[in-house]
N, C-alpha and C positions, 0 to 999 in steps of 0.2 A: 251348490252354492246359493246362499238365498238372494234374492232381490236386493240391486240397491241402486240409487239417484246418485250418483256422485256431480262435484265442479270441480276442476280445473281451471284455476284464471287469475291473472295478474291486476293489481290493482295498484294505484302510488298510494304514498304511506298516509294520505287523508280519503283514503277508502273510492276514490272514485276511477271506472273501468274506461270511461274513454271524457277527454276535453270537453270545453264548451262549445264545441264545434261535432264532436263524436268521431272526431278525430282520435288514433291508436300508435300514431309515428314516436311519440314518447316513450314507448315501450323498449324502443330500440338506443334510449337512451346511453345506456350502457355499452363498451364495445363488448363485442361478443365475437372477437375473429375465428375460433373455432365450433362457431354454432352450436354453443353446448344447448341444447334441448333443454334442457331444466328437468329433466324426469316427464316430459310429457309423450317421449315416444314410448316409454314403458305404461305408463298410463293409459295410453289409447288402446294398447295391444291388448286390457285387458276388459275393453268394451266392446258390448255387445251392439249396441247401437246408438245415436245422438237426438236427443231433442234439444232442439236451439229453437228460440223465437223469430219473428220477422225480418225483425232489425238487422240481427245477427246472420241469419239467413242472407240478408241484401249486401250486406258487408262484405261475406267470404264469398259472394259472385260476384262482387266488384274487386275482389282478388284480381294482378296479372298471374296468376299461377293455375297449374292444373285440380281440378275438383280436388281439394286435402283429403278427403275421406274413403275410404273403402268399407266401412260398416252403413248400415243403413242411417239416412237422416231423414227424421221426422220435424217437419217444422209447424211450430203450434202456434198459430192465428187465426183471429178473427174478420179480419179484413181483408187478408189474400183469398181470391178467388181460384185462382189456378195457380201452377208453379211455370214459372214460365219453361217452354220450351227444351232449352240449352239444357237444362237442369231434371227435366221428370224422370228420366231415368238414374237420379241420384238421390233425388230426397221425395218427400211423399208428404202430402199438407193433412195436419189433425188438429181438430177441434173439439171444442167441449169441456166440461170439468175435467179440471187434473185426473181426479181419480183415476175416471171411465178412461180417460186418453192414455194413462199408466195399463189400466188393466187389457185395454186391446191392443198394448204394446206386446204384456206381457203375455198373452196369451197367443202369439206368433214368436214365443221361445224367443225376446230379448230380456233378458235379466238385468244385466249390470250397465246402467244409463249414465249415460254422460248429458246433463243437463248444462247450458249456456244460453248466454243471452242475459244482460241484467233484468229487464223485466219479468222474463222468465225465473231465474233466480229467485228474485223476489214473489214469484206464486207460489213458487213450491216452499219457500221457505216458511210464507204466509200459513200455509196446511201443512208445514212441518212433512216434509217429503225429501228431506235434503237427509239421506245418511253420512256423508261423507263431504267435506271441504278442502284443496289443496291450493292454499294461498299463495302465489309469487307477491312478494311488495319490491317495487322498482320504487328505489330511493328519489321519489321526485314530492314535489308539494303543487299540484294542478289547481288547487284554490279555489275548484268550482268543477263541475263536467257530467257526468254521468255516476249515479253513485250504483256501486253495487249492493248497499245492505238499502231497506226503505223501515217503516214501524211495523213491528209488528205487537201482537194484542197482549204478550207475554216472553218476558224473557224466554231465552235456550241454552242451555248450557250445553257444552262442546268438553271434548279434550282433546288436548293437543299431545299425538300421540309421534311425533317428528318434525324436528325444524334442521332445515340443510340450509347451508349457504353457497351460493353459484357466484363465481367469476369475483369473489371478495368482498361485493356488494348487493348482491341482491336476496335479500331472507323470504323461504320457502317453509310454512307451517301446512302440516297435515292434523286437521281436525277431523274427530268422532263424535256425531251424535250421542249426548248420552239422554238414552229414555228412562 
């Protein structure tokens, strides 16, 4: 199987991933009484490991819940020094160019990457390292917050190679890089 970057991630339908505040409670705007997953337990099952950014990282240990992940997570900054404590034996801090932080990913046998975190997002998208996109849009208009896309130097084009709809409202696109 070759190498690939994929995301997973919900956004409201004017593109932005968390409030003015970085706030995420919106997501659950929707009821969802039988926790349908959206496809993302299937998704994970098929990752090898996670690089999330800081942010992202501080987020899901300000989780009340047990660490979500069982694959390795790499979290990529520059201003973390250590990973605290509670946490070293879950994720593991990398720095540097994308590339280089791809290829000593890749070279401890993780292939298929689950990339998150918007700023993150937005590097690898920046160097075009993004093979794969799997868009949740949660029918809301946030007006302002955290965007997921930022400029980049040259258009990309995508194909959209599946769109599913959950719970009667919420639209799920899977996009392909096309090189």
């Amino acid at each position: 199987m070759k190498k690939q970057n994929k995301v997973f991630i919900a956004t409201s339908m004017d593109g932005f991933i968390a409030d003015r505040d970085g706030g995420i409670d919106w997501l659950h705007s929707i009821p969802n009484p039988e926790q349908n997953d959206m496809g993302y337990g299937a998704f994970i099952s098929g990752i090898d490991a996670l690089v999330m950014g800081r942010n992202t990282f501080e987020t899901v240990c300000g989780f009340d819940i047990d660490w979500p992940y069982t694959q390795p997570v790499f979290v990529l900054s520059n201003s973390l020094t250590t990973i605290p404590e509670k946490f070293r034996d879950k994720a593991e801090l990398v720095r540097g160019p994308l590339k280089e932080v791809l290829q000593e990913i890749h070279n401890r046998g993780y292939e298929q990457l689950y990339i998150d975190g918007g700023k993150t997002i937005q590097s690898f998208l920046k160097e075009d390292l993004i093979d794969e996109l799997i868009l949740t849009t949660i029918p809301i208009l946030l007006g302002g917050g955290i965007p997921l896309f930022s400029e980049l130097s040259q258009p990309m084009e995508w194909e959209c190679v599946e769109s599913k709809l959950f719970l009667d409202k919420v639209a799920q696109n899977r996009y392909i890089r096309k090189r």
